[in-house]
N, C-alpha and C positions, 0 to 999 in steps of 0.2 A: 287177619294179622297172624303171621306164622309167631312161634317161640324164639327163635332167633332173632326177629325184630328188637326184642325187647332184652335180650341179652346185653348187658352193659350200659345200658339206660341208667339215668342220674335222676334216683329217686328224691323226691321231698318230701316230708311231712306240713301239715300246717303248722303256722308258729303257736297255736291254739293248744299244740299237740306235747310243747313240751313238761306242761305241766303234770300229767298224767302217768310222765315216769315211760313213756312209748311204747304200752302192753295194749292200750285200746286206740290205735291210730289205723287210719288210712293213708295210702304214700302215690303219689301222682309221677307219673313220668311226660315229659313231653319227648316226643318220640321223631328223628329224622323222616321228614314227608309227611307231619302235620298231625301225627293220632299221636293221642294217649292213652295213656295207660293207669287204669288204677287197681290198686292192690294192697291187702288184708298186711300190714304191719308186722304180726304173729308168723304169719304163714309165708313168707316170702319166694318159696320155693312154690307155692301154691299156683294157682289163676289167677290171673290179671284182667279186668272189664276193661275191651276195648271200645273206643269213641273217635269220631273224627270230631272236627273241629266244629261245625254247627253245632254237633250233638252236645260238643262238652258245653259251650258257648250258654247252650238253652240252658239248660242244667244248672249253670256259675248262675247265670239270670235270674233264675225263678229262686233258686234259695237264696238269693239276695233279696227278693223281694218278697219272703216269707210264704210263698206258697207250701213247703214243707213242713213250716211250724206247727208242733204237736199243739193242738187246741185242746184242753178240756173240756 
């Protein structure tokens, strides 16, 4: 995914997000032709992790189903 893909893309935050004043979020684009884009809040000008659509798919899944949950 070139930088200009994501040029003018319509970022989101989670609604999760607004509580925290939006200094520790992450911001999702979904992107013309199917990838997204996610990106550090903070740093906007920064890097963006690109995903296609399985990839984010799997992703949205498993931490729905708590596979990322910090266990003690």
């Amino acid at each position: 995914m070139l930088a200009h893909q994501i040029n003018g893309a319509v970022w989101k935050k989670g609604s999760r997000s607004n509580g925290t004043g939006g200094s520790n979020c992450v911001e999702v684009a979904f992107l013309d032709g199917g990838g997204i884009a996610v990106r550090d809040s903070k740093d906007r000008s920064g890097p963006a992790l690109m995903f296609t659509p399985a990839e984010w798919t799997a992703f949205v899944d498993s931490a729905k189903d708590g596979e990322f949950d910090i266990v003690s």
